[in-house]
Each structure stands twice: as C-alpha cells, then as structure tokens.
N, C-alpha and C positions, 0 to 999 in steps of 0.2 A: 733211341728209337724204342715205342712201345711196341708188344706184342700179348696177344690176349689168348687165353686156353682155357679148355674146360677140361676141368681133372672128373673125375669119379669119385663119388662120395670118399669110398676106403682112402684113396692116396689124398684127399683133400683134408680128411681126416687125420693120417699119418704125420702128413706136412705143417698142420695145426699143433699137431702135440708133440714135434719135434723145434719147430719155434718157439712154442710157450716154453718146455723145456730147458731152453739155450739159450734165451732172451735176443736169440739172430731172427731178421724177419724171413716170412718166406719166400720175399722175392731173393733173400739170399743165398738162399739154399735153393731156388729153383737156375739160379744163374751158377753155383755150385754145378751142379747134377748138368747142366747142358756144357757147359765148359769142358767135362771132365767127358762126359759122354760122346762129345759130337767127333770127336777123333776113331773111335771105335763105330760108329755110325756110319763117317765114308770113307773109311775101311773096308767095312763090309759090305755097303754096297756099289763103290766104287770096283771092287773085284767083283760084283755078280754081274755088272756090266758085263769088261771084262771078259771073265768065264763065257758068260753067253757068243759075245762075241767070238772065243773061241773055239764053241761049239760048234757055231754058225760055219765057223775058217774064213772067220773077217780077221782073226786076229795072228800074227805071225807069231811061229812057236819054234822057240832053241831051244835043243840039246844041254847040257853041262858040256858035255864035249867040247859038242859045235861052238860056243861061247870061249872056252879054254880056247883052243885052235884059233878063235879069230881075233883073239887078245894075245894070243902069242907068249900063251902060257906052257903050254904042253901039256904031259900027264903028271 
C-alpha cells in the first residue's frame, strides 16, 4: 500500500543526507522511523483516551489493594 507525506524542507533535507550517506533509500528509513515509532505513538495516545475517560468517570479505577484482594493475593 502507497502512502504520500509532505516533510519540511529541514527534515527532507536531513533524510537526503542521511540516505546519500548510507547508500539506504529513504523510503527506508522512513519505514524504519514509523516502525519503530508507531508503538510509542498508541501508547501515548491510547492512554490519553483513556486518562480522559477517567477524568470524565467513564472509566473504572482499582486500587493496588482492591486488585491484590480480588486476586486473592493479600498484602
């Protein structure tokens, strides 16, 4: 599947002289950086969902306790 972006001069630049350097093209390194990135990505915003949510009190909230106790851990 193609997908198309417009970088900023700087980072188009950056990614030019880090290919010509390497002799790897820069779709490789653009699939690099999303690869590695996109886990860190909905991470973060997967929890600000999330978060929101439980600011809202859409979202149910345990204890360490209350969790130990209902796992039938103890202290």
């Amino acid at each position: 599947m193609a997908t198309s972006i417009r970088l900023n001069t700087e980072i188009e630049q950056r990614l030019d002289f880090l290919a010509s350097h390497t002799g790897r093209t820069k779709a490789y390194y653009l699939r690099e950086i999303i690869e590695h990135g996109i886990e860190d990505m909905e991470d973060y915003y997967l929890a600000r969902e999330v978060l929101e949510r439980v600011r809202k009190g859409q979202e149910a909230v345990h204890s360490a306790a209350e969790v130990r106790e209902e796992l039938g851990l103890g202290n």
